[in-house]
Every structure is written in C-alpha cells, then in structure tokens.
C-alpha positions as CSV (number, residue, x, y, z in Angstrom):
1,X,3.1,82.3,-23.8
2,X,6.1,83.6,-25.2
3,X,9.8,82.7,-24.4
4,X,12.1,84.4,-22.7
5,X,14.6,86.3,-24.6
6,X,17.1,88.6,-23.6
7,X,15.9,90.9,-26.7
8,X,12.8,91.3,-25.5
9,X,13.8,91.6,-21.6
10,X,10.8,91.6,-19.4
11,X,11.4,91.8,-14.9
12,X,7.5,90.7,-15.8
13,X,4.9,88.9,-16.7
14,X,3.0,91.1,-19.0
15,X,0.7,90.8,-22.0
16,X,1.4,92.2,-25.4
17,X,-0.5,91.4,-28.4
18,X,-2.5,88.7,-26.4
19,X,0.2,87.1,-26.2
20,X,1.9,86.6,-22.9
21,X,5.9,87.8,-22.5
22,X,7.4,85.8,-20.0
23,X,8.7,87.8,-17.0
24,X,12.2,86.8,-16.7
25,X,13.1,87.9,-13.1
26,X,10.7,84.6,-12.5
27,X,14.2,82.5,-14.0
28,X,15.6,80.5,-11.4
29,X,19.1,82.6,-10.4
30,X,17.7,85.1,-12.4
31,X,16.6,88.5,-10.1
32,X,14.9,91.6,-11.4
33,X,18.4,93.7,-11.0
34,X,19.9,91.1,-13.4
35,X,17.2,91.9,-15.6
36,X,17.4,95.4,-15.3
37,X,20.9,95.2,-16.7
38,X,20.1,92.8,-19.8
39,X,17.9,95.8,-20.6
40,X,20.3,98.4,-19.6
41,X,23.2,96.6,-21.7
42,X,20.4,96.6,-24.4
43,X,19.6,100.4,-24.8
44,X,23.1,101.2,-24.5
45,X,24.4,99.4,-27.4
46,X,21.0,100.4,-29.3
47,X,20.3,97.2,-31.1
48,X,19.7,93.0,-30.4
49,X,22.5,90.9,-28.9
50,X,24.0,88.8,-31.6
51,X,25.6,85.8,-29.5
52,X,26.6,85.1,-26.3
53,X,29.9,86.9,-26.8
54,X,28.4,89.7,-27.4
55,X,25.9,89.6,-24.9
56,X,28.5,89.3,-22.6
57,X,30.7,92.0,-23.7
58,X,28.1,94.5,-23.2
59,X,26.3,93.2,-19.6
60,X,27.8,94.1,-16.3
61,X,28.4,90.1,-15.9
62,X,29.2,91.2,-12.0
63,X,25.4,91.7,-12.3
64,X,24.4,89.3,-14.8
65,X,26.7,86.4,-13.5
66,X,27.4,82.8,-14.6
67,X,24.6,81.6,-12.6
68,X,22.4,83.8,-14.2
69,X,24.0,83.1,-17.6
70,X,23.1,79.5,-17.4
71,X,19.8,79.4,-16.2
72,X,18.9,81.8,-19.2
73,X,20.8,79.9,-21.5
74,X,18.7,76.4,-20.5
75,X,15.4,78.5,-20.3
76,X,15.9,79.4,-24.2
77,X,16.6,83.2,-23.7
78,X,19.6,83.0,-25.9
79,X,17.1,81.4,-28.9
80,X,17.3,85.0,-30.9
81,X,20.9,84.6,-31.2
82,X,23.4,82.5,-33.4
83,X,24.1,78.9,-32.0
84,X,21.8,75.9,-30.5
85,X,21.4,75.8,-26.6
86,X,24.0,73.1,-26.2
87,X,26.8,75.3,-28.1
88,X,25.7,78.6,-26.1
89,X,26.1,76.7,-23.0
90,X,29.4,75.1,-23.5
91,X,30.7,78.0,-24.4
92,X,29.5,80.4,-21.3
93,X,33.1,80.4,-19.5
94,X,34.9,81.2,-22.4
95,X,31.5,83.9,-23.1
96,X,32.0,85.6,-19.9
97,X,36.3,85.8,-20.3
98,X,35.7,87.4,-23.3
99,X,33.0,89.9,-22.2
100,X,35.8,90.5,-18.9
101,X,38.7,91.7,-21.7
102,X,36.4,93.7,-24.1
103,X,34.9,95.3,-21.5
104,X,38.6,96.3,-19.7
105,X,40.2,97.4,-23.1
106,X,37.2,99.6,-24.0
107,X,37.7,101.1,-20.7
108,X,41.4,100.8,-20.9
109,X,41.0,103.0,-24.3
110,X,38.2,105.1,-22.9
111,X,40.9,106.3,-20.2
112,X,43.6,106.8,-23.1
113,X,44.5,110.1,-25.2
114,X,42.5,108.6,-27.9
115,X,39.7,108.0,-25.8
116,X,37.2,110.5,-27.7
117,X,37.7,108.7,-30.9
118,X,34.7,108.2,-32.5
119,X,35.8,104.8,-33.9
120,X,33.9,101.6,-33.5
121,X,35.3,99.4,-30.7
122,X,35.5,96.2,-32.2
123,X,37.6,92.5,-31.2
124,X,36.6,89.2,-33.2
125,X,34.7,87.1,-31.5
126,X,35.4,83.3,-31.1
127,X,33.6,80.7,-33.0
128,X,30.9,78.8,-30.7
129,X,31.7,75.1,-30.3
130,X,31.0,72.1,-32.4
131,X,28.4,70.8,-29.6
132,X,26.7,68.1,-30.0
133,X,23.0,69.2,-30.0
134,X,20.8,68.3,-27.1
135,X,17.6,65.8,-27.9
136,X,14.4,67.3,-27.7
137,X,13.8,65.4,-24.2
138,X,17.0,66.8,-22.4
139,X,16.2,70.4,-23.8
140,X,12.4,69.9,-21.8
141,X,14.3,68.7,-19.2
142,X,17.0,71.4,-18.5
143,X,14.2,74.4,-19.4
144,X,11.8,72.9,-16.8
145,X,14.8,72.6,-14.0
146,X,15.1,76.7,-14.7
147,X,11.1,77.7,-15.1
148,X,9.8,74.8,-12.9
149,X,7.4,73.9,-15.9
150,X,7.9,73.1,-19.8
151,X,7.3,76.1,-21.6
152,X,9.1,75.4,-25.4
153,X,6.9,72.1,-25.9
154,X,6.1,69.0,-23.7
155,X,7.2,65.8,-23.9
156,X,3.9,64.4,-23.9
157,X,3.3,65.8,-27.5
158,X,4.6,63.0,-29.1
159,X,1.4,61.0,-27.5
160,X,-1.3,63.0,-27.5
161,X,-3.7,61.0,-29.3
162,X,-2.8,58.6,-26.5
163,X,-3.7,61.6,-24.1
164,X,-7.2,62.5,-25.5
165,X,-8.0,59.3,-26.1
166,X,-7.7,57.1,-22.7
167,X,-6.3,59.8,-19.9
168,X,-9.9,59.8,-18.1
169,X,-8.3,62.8,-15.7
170,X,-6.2,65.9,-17.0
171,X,-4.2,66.8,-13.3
172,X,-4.9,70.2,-13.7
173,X,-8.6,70.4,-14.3
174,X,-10.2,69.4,-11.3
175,X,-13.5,69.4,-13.1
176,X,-12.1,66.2,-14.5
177,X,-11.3,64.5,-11.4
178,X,-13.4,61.3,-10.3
179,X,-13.1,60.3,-6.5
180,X,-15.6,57.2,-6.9
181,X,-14.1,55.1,-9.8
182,X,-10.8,54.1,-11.3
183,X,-9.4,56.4,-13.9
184,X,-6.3,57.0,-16.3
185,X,-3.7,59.8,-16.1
186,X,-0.9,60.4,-19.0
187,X,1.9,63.0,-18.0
188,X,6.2,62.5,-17.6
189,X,7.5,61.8,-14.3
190,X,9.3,64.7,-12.6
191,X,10.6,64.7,-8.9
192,X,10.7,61.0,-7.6
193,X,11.4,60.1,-4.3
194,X,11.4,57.1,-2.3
195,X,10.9,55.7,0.8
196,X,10.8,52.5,2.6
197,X,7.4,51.1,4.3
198,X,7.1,49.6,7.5
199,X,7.6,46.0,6.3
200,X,11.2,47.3,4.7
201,X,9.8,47.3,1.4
202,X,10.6,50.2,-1.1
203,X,7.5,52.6,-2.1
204,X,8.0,55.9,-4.1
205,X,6.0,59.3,-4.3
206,X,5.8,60.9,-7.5
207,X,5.0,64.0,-9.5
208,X,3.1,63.6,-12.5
209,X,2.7,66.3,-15.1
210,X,0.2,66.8,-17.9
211,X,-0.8,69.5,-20.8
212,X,-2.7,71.1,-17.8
213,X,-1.4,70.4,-14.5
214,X,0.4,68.3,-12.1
215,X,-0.5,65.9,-9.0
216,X,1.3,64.0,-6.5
217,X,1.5,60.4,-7.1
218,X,1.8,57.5,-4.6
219,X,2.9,54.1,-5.6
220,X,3.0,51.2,-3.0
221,X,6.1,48.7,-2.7
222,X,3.9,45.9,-4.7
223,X,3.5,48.1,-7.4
224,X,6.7,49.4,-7.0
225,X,8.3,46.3,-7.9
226,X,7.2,45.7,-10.9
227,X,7.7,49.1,-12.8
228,X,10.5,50.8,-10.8
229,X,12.2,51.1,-14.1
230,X,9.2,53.5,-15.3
231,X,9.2,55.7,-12.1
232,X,12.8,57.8,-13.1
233,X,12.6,61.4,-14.4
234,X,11.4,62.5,-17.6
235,X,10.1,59.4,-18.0
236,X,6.5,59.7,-20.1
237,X,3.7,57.1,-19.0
238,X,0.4,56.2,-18.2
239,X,-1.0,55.1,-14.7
240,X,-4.3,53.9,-13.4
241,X,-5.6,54.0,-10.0
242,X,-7.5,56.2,-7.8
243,X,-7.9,59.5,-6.5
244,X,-7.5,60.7,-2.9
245,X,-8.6,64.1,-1.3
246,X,-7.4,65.3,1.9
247,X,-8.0,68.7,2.5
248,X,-6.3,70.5,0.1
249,X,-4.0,68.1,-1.4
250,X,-5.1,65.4,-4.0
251,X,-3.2,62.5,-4.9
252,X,-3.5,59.8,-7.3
253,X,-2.0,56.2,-5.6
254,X,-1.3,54.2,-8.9
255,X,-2.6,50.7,-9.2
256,X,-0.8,50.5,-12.7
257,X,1.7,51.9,-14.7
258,X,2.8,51.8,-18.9
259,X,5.1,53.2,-21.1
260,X,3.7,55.8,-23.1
261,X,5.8,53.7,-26.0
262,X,4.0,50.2,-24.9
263,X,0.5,51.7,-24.7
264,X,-1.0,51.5,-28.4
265,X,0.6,47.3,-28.2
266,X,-0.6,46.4,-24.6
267,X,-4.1,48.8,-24.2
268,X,-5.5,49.9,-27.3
269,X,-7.9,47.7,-28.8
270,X,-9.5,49.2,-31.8
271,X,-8.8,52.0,-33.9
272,X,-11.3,54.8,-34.3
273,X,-11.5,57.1,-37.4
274,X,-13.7,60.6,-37.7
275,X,-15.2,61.7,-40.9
276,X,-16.9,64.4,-40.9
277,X,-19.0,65.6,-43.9
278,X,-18.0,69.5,-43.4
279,X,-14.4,69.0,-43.4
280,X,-13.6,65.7,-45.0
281,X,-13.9,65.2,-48.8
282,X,-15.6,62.0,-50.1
283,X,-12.9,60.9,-51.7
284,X,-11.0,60.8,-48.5
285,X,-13.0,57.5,-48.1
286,X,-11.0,55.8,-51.3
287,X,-7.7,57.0,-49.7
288,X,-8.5,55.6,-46.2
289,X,-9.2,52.4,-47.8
290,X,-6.2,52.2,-50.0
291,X,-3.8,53.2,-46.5
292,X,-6.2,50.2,-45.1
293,X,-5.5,47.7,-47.6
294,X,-1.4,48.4,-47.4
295,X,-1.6,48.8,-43.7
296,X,-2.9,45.1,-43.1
297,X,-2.5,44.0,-39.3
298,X,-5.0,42.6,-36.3
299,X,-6.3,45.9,-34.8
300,X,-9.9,46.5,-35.2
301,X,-11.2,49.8,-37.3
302,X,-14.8,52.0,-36.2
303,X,-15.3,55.3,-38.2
304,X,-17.6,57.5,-36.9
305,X,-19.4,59.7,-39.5
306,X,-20.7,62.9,-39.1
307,X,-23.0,64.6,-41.2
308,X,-25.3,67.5,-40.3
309,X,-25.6,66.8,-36.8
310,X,-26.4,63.5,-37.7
311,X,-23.6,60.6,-36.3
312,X,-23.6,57.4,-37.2
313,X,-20.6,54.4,-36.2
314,X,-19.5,51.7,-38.6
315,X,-17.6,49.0,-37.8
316,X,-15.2,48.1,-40.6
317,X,-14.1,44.4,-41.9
318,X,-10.9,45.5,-41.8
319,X,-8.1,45.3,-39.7
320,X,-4.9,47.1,-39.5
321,X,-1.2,47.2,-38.4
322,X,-1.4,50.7,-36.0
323,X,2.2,51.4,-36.6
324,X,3.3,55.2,-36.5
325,X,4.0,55.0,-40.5
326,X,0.6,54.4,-40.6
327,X,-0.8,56.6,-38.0
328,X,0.9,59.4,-39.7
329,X,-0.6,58.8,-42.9
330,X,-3.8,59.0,-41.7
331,X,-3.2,62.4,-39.5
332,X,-1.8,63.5,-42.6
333,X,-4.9,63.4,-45.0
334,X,-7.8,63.9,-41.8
335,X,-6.1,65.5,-39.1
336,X,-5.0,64.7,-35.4
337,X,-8.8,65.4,-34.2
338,X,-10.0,62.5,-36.3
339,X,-8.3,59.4,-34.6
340,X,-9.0,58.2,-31.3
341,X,-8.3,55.0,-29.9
342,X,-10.5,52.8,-27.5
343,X,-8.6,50.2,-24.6
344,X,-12.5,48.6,-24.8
C-alpha cells in the first residue's frame, strides 16, 4: 500500500499498478470535500506542491483547514515535499498565514488595473524550521493516531526474527489461533485502559497489535503488578497466556509479559542457523565459523542444512555471544530467513 500524498490525491482506496493508493478521505479530519480541493488546488496550479507554503497558498484552507492540515501532515502526505514531518508540522500556523496573504494579494491584484497581467504571481516563502526530527517510534505513533493502523513501517520490525521465531499466534490470522494450549503473541501496545477489580486491585485491558492484526488483551491485577511498566503505549513486547472466544470477540488474558529488548537474554536458548545448498555458498561455512570464533559467548548454536530436499540438523561445539553486532553479521552474509531462535 502506498502513502498518502497530496500529489497523488485519492477520496479512495483504489488500485493502480497493483499497488494500492491510499484513499485519503479515510484520514482522520480529513473528508472527501477536503480532498476534492487538494486535487482542485492541484489542477489549477498544473504541477506538484513543493512545501507546505505552497500547498497552502494554493488550497482553499477554509476547506482544507488546520485540522485537516495536521492529520495529513502526521499521516506522511506532505512526504513528496521539502522538509521532515516534524518541520512541516511546526511550521503549519505560520503555513496556513502565509497561504491567507498570498491568496488575498493575488486576489487583491486580480481586482486591480493590472489584473490581466500575464506575470507570474510570486512572494518568497519562509524557511521551514530547524525541528528536531521525530524518532522512528513517535513518527509510527502519530501516523497510527491519524490512519488508526501503521502504514510507513511497524515498530515490531526491529524484532522480527523474535516474531517468526517464538510468536506461536499472529492476532490477525485466526488460522493461527490455539484455544487448547498456552501460546505466544509479539505486537506494541496501543490503547490501554484500566480498571479496578472487585478486591480494589488494579487490572488493565489492552490492545495488542502485530504484522497482521490486532486483539484485545486482558491482564489480571497479579500480573498487573509486576509489569505495569510494560503495559504503556507504543510499548513493543511479548506476552504468553491463553486464548478466549466468546462469540465474536477473542481475547488473549496474558499470564506473562517481556520486553521485546529483554527477550533474546531472558527466553532464547539456542541459536539456530539455515544453510541451504541452493542459496548458500560453501564457503559461507568458513565465514560463519570465523563470526563464531570472534563472537565467543554461552548461547548454544544448531544449523539446519538443506540440500535437495534433504534436511539434516547439527548441533555445533560452539557457543556464542547473541549480541545484535553479531546477529547483524550473520543476516548480512545469509539473510533474515536463515536465523531463528528456539526458547527450548
């Protein structure tokens, strides 16, 4: 899916390319007449908005109003043009004043004797703030308050070997989902809310979101207690415990909860490599070794080989320090698909 840009203005969801273009009408505080008007202001001035300024001096901001302005802003619809998100968003009041004064002396010299002149109309624009550029976290987090999802990237990126490797459940593949046993879910923690049980103990209900989904999350006041500094927004973890149906709703009450940044040094218990004989060169084996020997620690190493249709598992002699230096190395010569790691 495609971002929203105001250069590519879609009321919308459509499909070009095979690629979806985000409908922007679907923006919080952003209707279809504002979008209507992006494209309007668009065609009129026959070419891309530049900046905000510009955008601005050429929208009917009575339509497209500071509201609107924001939320497209936060959603990344003001990507195509000059500055980050943090400096186009500082610098909306000031954006929308200047649109105001262009907009009244064009109209102020359209009304004039002159007002045939075929002369550009043209008034510097000011220079977008030195903003201090927002971390990738607080981006996620502002784009999903306008889209009600995370569009850009996910903040669970940063783990996903984590995720493939021990989430048992993805929330929004119900195929997945296991009433009868225990299983593991990774996702970031979006709209907490708590409430106090009949004994006056604090419990909190959760939404947890994944790669493909979301699901309601219940965590009692024991629990509660011992990880309420885990259960905030945006926060990314992993939680065990068991999954309720009734009717239509699922939940998952947690039993257990990590930090996604604890979980390789408090779950993972051996490290497993894949070689496979179509993909991997043999002398890959020499440089796995060699990031082995420089990368000594206490975590167990399997490789799994596989080799025309054949697979075969080795447990190695060595043991290694699963720092990310390391894991990078190794993503870097095999690839993300070829390390997993086991929590038994």
């Amino acid at each position: 899916m495609l971002s929203p840009d105001i250069n590519h203005p879609s009321i919308k969801f459509s499909v070009e390319n095979k690629k979806i273009i985000f409908g922007m009408s679907a923006i919080k505080n952003v209707g279809v007449s504002a979008v209507e008007e992006i494209k309007a202001g668009r065609e009129r001035i026959g070419r891309n908005f530049k900046s905000i300024y510009d955008f601005c001096s050429n929208t009917d901001t009575r339509v497209v109003n500071k509201r609107a302005v924001e939320s497209l802003v936060l959603a990344g619809a003001f990507d195509s043009c000059k500055g980050t998100r943090a400096q186009n968003f500082a610098s909306i009041e000031e954006a929308l004043s200047f649109g105001s004064k262009v907009q009244n002396s064009k109209n102020s010299q359209n009304d004039s004797l002159f007002g045939d002149s075929k002369e550009d109309f043209q008034i510097e624009e000011p220079e977008l703030p030195s903003s201090r550029p927002w971390e990738q976290k607080e981006t996620l987090a502002k784009e999903r308050s306008v889209l009600g999802f995370y569009l850009s990237d996910h903040p669970l990126r940063k783990y996903e070997i984590e995720y493939r490797s021990l989430a048992s459940v993805h929330l929004g593949e119900t195929e997945t989902y296991n009433f009868n046993e225990q299983v593991r879910a990774c996702g970031v923690v979006t709209e907490v809310r708590t409430k106090i049980d009949k004994r006056g103990n604090q419990m909190v209900f959760f939404k947890l979101d994944d790669f493909s989904g979301s699901c309601e999350c219940l965590m009692f006041s024991k629990v509660y207690a011992l990880c309420e500094n885990l259960i905030v927004p945006e926060s990314t973890i992993l939680v065990a415990g068991k999954l309720e149906s009734s009717g239509d709703a699922v939940k998952l009450h947690v039993d257990e909860a990590f930090s996604m940044d604890d979980v390789r040094l408090k779950l993972i218990k051996r490290l497993g490599i894949i070689l496979d004989s179509s993909l991997h060169q043999p002398d890959s084996v020499a440089e796995i070794k060699n990031l082995m020997e420089n990368n000594v620690g206490t975590m167990p190493v399997s490789v799994c080989l596989k080799d025309d249709g054949n697979t075969r598992e080795f447990h190695l002699d060595y043991k290694v320090a699963l720092n990310q230096d390391f894991v990078q190395k190794l993503i870097t010569l095999l690839g993300e698909d070829s390390i997993v790691y086991f929590a038994n």
